[in-house]
C-alpha positions as CSV (number, residue, x, y, z in Angstrom):
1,X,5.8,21.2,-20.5
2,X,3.7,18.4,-19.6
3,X,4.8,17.5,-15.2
4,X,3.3,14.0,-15.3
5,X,6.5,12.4,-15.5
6,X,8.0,13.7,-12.6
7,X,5.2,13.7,-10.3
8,X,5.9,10.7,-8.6
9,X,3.3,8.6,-6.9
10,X,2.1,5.5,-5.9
11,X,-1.6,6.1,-6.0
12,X,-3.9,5.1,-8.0
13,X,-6.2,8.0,-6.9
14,X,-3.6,10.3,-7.3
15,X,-3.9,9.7,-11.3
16,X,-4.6,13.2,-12.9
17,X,-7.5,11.9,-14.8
18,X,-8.6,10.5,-11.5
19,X,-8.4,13.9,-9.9
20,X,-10.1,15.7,-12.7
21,X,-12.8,12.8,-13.0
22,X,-11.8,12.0,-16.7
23,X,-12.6,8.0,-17.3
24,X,-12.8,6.3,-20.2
25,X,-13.9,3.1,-20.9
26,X,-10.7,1.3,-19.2
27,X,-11.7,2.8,-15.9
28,X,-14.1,2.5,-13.4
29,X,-14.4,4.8,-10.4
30,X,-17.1,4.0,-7.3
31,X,-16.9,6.4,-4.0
32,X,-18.5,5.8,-1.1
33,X,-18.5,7.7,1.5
34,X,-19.6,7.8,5.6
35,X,-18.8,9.8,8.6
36,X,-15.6,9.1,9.2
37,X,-14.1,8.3,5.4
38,X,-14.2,8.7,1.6
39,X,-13.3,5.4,-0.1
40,X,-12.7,5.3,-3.5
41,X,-12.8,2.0,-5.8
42,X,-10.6,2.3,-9.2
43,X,-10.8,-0.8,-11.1
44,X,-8.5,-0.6,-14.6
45,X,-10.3,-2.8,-16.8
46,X,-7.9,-3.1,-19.9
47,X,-4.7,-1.6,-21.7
48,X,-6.6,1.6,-22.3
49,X,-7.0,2.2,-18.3
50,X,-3.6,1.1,-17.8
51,X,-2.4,3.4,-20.0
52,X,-4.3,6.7,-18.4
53,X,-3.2,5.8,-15.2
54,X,-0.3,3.9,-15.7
55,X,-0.9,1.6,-13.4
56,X,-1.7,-2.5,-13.7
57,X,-5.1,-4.3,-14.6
58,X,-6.8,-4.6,-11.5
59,X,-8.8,-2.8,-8.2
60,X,-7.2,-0.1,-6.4
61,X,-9.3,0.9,-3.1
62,X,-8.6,4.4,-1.3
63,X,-9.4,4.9,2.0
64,X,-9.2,8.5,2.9
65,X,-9.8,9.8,6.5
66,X,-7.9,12.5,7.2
67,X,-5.8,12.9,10.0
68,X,-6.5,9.4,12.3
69,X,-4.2,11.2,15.1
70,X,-6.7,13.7,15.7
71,X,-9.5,11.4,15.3
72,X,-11.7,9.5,18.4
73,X,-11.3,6.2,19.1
74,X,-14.4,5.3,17.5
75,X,-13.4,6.5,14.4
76,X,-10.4,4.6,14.2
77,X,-12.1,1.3,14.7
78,X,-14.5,2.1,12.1
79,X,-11.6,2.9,9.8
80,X,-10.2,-1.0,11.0
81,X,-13.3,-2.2,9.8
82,X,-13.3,-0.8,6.5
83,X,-9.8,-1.5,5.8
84,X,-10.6,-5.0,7.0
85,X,-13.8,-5.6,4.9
86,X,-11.8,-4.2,1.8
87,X,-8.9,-6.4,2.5
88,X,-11.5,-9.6,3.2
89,X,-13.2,-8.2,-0.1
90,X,-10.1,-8.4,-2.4
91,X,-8.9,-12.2,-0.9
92,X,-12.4,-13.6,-1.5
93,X,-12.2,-12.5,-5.3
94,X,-8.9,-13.8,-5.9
95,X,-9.4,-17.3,-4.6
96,X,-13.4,-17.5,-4.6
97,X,-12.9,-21.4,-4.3
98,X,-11.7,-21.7,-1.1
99,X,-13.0,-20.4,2.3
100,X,-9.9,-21.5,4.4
101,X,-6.6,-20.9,3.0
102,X,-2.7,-19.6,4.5
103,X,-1.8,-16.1,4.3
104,X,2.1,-14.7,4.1
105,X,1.9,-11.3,5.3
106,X,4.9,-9.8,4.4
107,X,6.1,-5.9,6.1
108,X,8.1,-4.0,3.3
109,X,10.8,-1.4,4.3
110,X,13.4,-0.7,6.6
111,X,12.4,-0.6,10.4
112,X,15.4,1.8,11.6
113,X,13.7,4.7,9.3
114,X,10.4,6.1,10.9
115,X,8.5,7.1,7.5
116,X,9.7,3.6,5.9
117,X,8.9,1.7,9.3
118,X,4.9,1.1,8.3
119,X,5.7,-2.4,7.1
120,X,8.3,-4.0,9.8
121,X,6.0,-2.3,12.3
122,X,2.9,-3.8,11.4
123,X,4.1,-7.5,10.6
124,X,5.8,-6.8,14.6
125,X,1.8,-6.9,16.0
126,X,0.2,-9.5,14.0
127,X,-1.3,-12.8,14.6
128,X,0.9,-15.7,13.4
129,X,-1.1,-19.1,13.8
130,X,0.7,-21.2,11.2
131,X,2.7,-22.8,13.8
132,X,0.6,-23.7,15.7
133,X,-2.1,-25.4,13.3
134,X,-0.1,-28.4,13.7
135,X,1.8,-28.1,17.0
136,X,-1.2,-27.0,18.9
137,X,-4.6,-27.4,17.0
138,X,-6.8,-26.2,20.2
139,X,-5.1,-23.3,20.6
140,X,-5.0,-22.4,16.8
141,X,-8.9,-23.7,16.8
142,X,-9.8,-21.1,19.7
143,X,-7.4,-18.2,17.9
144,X,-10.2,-18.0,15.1
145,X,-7.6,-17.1,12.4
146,X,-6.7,-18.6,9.0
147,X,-3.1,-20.1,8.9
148,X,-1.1,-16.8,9.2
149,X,2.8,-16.3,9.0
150,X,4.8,-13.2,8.0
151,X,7.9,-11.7,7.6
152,X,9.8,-8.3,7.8
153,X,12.9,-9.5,5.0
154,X,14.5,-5.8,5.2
155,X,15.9,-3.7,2.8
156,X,19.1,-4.3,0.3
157,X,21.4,-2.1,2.3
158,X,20.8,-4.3,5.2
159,X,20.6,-8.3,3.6
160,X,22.4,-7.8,0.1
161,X,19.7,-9.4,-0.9
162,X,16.8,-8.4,-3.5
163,X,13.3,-8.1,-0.8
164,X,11.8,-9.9,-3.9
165,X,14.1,-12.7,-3.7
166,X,13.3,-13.6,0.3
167,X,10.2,-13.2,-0.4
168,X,9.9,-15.8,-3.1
169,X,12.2,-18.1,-0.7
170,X,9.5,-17.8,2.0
171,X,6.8,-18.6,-0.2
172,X,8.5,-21.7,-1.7
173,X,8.9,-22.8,1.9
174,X,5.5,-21.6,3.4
175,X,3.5,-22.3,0.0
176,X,1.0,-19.5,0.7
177,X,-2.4,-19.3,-1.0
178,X,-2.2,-15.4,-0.6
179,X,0.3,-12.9,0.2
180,X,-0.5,-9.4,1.7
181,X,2.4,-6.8,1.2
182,X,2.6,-3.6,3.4
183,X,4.6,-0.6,2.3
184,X,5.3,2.9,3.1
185,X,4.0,4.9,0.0
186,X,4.9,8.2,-2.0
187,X,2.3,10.3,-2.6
188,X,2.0,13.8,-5.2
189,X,0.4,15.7,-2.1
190,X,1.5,16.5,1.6
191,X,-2.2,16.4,2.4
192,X,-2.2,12.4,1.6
193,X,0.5,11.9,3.9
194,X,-0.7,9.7,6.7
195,X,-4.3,10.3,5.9
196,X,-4.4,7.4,3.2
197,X,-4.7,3.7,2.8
198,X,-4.5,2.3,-0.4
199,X,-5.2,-1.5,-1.2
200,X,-4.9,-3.5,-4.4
201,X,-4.7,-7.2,-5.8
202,X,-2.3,-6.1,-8.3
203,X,0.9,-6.2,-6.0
204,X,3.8,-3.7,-5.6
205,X,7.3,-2.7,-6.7
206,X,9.2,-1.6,-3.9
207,X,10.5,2.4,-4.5
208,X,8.7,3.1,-7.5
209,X,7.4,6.4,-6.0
210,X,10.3,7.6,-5.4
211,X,12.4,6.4,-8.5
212,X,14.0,3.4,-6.7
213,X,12.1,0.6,-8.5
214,X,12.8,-3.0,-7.0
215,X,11.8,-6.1,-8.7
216,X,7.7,-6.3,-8.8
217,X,6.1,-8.3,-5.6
218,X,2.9,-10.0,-7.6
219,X,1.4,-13.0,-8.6
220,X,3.7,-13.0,-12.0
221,X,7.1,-13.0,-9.6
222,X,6.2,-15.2,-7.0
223,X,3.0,-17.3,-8.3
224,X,0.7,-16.7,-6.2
225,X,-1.8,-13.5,-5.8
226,X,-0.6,-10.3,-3.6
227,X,-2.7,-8.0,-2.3
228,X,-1.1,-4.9,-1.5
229,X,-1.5,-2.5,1.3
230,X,0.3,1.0,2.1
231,X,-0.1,4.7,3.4
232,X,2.2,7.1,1.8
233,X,4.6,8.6,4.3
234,X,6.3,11.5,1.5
235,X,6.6,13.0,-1.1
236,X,9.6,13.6,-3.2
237,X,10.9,17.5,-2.8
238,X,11.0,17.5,-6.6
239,X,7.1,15.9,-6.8
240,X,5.9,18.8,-4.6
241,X,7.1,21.7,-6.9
242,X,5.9,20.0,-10.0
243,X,2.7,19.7,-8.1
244,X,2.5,23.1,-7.6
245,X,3.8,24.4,-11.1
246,X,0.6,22.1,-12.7
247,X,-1.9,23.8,-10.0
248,X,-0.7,27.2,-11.1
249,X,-1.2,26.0,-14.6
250,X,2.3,27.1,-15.3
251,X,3.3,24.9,-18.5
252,X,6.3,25.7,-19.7
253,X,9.5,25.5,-17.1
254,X,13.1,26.2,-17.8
255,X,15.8,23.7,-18.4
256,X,17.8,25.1,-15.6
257,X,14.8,24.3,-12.7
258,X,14.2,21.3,-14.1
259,X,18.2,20.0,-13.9
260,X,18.1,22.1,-10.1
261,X,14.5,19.5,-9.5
262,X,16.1,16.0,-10.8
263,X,19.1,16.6,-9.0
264,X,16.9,16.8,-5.9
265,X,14.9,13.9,-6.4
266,X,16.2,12.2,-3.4
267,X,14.9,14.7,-0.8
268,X,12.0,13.9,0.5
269,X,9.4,15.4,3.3
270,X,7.6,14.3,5.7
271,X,5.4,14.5,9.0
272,X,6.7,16.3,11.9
273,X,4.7,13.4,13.8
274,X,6.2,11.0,12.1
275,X,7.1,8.4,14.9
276,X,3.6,8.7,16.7
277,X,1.9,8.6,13.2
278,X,3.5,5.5,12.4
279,X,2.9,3.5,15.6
280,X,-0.9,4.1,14.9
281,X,-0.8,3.3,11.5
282,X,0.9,0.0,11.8
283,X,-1.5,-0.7,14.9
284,X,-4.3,0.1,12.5
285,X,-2.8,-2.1,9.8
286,X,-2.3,-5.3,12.0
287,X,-6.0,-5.0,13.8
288,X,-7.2,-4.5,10.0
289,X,-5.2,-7.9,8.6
290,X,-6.0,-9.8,11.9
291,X,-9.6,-8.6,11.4
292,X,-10.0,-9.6,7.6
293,X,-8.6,-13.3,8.3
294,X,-10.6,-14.1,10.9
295,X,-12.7,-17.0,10.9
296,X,-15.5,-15.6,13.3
């Protein structure tokens, strides 16, 4: 039996023929790697690459690094750096006209779970200047930044209210040139948990990795472009068996396990250091996005 469909995922380099280095002519895959991370650069070209890894048309940028909790300080700010060129890199290819422009940076998720926190957390430490660039020019002027605002618009449990739905009132009211979405990801393996960042100017849905799929955040639902930013903080209990089944090369599973695995889909694991993970993540996040829309 073939486990792709239950191995849920939201990364692009988590595609199998990613893993196994299988491309075809819809796929392009760069790495580049330093000291202190691997990044990856998967750009889909056409149908035929959306189809193998069943993902949108566009660039999906991986930033691996391993554990940043263990890692020096040093590190960590060269990881902020990359994640802030990549981010700068992306918003200069989707509006190559303009060298100024607003930015909504919205923070996906629900702030009262740790592992779905990323997003609130990191919207909580940025730089909002867009009120000020009327109110008081100096002070936006010696703030360096492009006209920021952002927004943490919760989950549907808490608002009744499709996140997709907010968001598009904010940008109606804001009239962003970009939006930047962060998100809590899935991932297939424990060992991408925390040690991730994925970026890509195709947008989000909210819960697809875990089989929760919200309405799409991307330039089609709220008409402007999204670039997308997570780290995946778990991974379905039923994802992590699969996993294991493929890498044993076991094909054929019974009908019974797989009833006992669907039923389960809603379990999910995560980090012990959850909470401490999270506060650096979403600190790493904000100093990346304050970095990228600097004007210095």
């Amino acid at each position: 039996m073939n486990h792709q469909h239950y191995l849920r995922t939201d990364l692009a380099a988590e595609s199998p023929s990613i893993e196994k280095s299988q491309t075809t002519d819809g796929v392009s895959v760069n790495v580049e790697k330093n000291n202190f991370s691997e990044t990856a650069i998967i750009k889909i070209l056409n149908r035929t690459g959306e189809e193998q890894l069943g993902k949108p048309k566009g660039t999906y940028i991986t930033i691996s690094f391993g554990k940043a909790w263990n890692l020096p300080e040093n590190d960590i700010q060269n990881i902020i750096n990359t994640v802030a060129e990549k981010i700068k890199l992306l918003a200069s290819q989707l509006l190559p006209e303009k060298k100024e422009y607003s930015i909504l940076v919205v923070g996906l998720g629900n702030r009262y779970i740790t592992s779905d926190a990323l997003g609130p957390l990191t919207v909580k430490e940025i730089t909002v200047t867009r009120h000020l660039q009327d109110k008081s020019p100096q002070l936006f002027k010696m703030l360096n930044q492009q006209n920021v605002s952002a927004l943490a618009p919760g989950v549907l449990g808490q608002t009744g209210i499709e996140t997709a739905a907010l968001i598009k009132s904010a940008v109606n009211t804001v009239s962003p040139d970009l939006v930047v979405a962060i998100d809590a990801l899935a991932a297939k393996s424990v060992n991408r948990l925390a040690t991730t960042i994925q970026i890509c100017d195709t947008g989000i849905a909210p819960g697809s990795g875990i089989g929760n799929t919200k309405q799409a955040i991307n330039r089609e639902t709220l008409g402007v472009p999204v670039i997308a930013v997570g780290v995946p903080t778990m991974v379905s209990s039923a994802t992590l068996v699969y996993d294991a089944l493929e890498k044993a090369q076991v094909k054929n599973i019974s009908e019974e396990l797989i009833e006992v695995l669907d039923n389960g889909i809603s379990f999910f694991v995560t980090l012990n250091e959850t909470d401490a993970v999270i506060n650096l993540l979403s600190r790493m996040l904000s100093e990346s996005i304050d970095l990228a829309f600097s004007t210095v």
